[in-house]
C-alpha positions in Angstrom: -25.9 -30.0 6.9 -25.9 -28.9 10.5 -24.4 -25.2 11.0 -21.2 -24.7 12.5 -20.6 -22.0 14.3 -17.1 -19.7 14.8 -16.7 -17.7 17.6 -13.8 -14.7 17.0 -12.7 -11.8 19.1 -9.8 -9.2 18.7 -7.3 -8.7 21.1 -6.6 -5.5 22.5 -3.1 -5.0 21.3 -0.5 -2.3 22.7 1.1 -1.0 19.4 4.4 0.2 21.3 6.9 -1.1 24.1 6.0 2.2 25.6 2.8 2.5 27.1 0.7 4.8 25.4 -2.3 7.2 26.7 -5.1 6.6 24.4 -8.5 5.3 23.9 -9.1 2.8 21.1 -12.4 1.3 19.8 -11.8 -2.5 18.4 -14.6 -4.4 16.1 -15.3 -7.5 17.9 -17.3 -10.1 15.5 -19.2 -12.7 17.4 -20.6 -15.2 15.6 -19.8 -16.6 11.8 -21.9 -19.0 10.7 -21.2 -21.7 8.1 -25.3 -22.2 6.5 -24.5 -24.7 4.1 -22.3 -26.7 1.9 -21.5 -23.8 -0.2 -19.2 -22.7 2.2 -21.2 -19.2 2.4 -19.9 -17.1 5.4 -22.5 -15.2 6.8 -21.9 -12.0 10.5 -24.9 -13.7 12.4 -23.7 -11.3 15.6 -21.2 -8.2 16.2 -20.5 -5.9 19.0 -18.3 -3.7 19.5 -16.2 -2.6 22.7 -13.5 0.1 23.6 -10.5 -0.8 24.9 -8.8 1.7 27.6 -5.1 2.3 27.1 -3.4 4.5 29.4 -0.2 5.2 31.4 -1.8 2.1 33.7 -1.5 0.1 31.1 0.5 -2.8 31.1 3.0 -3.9 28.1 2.2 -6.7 26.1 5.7 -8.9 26.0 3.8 -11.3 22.9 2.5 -8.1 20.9 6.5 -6.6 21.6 8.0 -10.3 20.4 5.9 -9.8 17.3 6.5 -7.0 16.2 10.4 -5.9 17.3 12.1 -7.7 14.7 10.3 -5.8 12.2 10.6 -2.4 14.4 14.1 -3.2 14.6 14.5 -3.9 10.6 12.9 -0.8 9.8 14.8 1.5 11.8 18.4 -0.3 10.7 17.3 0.6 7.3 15.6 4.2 8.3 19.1 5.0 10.0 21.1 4.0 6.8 23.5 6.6 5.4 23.6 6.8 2.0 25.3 10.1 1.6 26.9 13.5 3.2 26.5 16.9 2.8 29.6 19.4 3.1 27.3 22.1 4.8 23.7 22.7 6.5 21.2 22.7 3.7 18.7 25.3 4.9 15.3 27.0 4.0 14.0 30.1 4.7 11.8 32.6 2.7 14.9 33.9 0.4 14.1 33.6 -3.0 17.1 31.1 -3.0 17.5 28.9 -0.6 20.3 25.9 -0.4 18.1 23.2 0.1 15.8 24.4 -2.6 18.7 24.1 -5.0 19.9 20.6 -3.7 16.1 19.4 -4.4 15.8 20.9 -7.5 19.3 20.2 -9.0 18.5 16.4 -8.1 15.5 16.0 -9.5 16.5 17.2 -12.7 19.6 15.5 -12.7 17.6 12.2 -11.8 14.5 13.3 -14.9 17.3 13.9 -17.5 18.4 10.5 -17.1 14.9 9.5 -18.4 14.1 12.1 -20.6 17.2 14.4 -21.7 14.7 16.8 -23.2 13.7 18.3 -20.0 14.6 22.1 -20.0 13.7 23.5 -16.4 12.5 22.3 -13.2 9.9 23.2 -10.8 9.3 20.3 -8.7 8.6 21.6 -5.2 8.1 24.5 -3.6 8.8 26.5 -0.7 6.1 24.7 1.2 7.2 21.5 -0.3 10.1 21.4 1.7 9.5 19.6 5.0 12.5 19.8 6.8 16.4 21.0 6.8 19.4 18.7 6.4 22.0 19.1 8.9 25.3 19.2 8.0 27.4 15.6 7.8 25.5 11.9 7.1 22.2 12.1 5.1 20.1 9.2 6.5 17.2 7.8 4.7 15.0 8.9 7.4 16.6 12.6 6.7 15.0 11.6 3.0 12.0 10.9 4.4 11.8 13.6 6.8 12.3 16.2 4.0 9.9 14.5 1.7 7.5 12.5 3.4 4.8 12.6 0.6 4.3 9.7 -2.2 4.5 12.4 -4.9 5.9 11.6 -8.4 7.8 13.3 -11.0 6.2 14.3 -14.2 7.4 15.9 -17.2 4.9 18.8 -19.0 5.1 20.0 -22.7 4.1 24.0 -22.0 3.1 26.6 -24.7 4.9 29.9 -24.2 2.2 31.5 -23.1 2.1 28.9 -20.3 5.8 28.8 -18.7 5.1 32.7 -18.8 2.0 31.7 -16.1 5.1 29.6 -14.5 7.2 32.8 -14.4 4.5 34.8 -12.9 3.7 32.3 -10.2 7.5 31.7 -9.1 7.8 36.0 -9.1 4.7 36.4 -7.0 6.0 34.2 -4.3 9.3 36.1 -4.0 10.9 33.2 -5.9 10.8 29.5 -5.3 12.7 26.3 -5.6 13.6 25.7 -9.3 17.0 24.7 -11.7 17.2 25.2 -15.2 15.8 28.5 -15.5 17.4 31.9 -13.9 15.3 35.2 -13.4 15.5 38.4 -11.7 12.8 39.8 -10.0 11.3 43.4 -9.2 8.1 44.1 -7.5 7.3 40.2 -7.9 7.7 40.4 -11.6 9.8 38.3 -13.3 12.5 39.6 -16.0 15.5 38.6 -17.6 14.9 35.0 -18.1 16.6 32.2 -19.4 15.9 28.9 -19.8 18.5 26.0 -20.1 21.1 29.2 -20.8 18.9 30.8 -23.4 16.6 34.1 -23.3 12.9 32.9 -22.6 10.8 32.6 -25.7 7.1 33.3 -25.1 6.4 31.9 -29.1 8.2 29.0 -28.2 7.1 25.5 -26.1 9.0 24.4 -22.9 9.7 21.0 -21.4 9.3 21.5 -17.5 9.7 18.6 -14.6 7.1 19.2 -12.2 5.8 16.4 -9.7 2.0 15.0 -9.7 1.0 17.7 -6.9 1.6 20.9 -8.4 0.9 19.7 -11.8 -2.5 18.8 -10.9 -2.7 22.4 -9.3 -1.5 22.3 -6.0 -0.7 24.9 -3.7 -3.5 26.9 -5.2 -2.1 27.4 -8.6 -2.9 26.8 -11.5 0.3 28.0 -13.9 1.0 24.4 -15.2 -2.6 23.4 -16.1 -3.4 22.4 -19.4 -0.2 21.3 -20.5 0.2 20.4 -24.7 1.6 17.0 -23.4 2.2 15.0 -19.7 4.0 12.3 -19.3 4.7 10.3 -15.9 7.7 9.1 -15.6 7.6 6.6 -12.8 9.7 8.2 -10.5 8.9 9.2 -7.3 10.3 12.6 -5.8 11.8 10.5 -2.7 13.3 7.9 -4.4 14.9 10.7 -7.1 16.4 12.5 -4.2 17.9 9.2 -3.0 19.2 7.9 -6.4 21.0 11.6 -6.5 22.4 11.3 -3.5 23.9 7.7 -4.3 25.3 8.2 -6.8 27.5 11.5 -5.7 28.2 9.0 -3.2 29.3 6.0 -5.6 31.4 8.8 -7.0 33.1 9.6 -4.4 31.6 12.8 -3.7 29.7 14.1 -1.1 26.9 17.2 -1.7 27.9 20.6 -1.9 25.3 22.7 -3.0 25.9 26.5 -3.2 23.8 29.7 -4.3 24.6 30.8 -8.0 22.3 33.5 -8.6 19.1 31.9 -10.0 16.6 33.6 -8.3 17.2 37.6 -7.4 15.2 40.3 -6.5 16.7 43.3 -7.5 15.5 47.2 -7.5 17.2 48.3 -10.6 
């Protein structure tokens, strides 16, 4: 059988309606050749070549047509409301901060949903949190903005010993987001704890909700390794957030997160 050739080269597209000042390098495959009736593909020639996009650059109208509907899909549902907060949720280095409770009390309030035996939460922290949420609407792409990681939520089985490495870890850092457990703290040690309303038991075992990240030792610790049982729960943080913030809304209400005291530092 005679071989048939196939000649193929990419387009340089332009990837937004504005014109953009970069230099891309685009794969250009020259030849395919069909070798028999096998149907066996074979790259009998390739090259490659760079592209120059700049401010001289014209727009593509056909690469524009293609793609704007989808542009224009994603930003309807990126814009989206699906809630509204009654003040600023902020961050800062406090040991409590308003948007660390809203993120914590929703996670937990999402996990418990899926596993009422979950005592405490530590699912982000400090770092964790990505951005503020001003005060009025919550958009998705707020959501997004404040969490813009795949991460999941997980639920750990810790030993005593283990939630008092937990302790430790939240003290050092001057406190961090959590809900579920209260502590004072003094010269980043961590006293007077209580977990789900009762005094912290180092001979007993905890149930924490933690996400994938910092179970697996992010943020360079390492408080939560080796737990007596993990379980994943199938729930992204993101999508936790959102279902939170839903339902207040379904409800009728609309978030109003306020410091209670969880964290302190105190010098008495």
């Amino acid at each position: 059988m005679p071989a048939i050739t196939f000649a193929y080269q990419s387009e340089s597209p332009v990837m937004s309606d504005k014109k953009v000042k970069s230099k891309l390098a685009f794969l250009v495959v020259s030849v395919l050749v069909l070798s028999s009736c096998n149907k066996h593909f074979t790259v009998q020639d390739n090259a490659y070549k760079e592209y120059g996009i700049d401010n001289q650059s014209e727009v593509d109208s056909s690469v524009v047509k293609y793609y704007m509907p989808y542009k224009q899909q994603m930003e309807a549902e990126m814009n989206r409301v699906i809630g509204e907060t009654e003040q600023e949720l902020t961050k800062s280095s406090d040991p409590e901060t308003l948007l660390g409770n809203f993120f914590s009390d929703a996670t937990l309030t999402e996990a418990l949903k899926i596993d009422p035996s979950v005592q405490f939460a530590l699912s982000t922290t400090k770092g964790g949190l990505r951005n503020t949420l001003p005060k009025g609407n919550i958009t998705v792409s707020g959501i997004f903005e404040l969490m813009p990681f795949e991460n999941e939520l997980v639920i750990l089985k810790l030993s005593g010993a283990s939630v008092q490495k937990v302790i430790d870890f939240i003290a050092s850092k001057n406190g961090q987001p959590v809900a579920g457990i209260r502590m004072k703290i003094k010269n980043n040690v961590g006293y007077d704890v209580t977990i789900s309303g009762k005094p912290f038991d180092i001979n007993q075992t905890y149930t924490v909700l933690t996400s994938d990240y910092l179970a697996n030792n992010g943020d360079d610790q390492s408080c939560m390794a080796n737990p007596l049982e993990r379980k994943n729960i199938g729930l992204k943080v993101r999508d936790a957030l959102m279902d939170y913030i839903g339902g207040q809304t379904k409800n009728g209400k609309k978030i109003n997160t306020q410091l209670d005291g969880r964290i302190s530092v105190t010098n008495e």
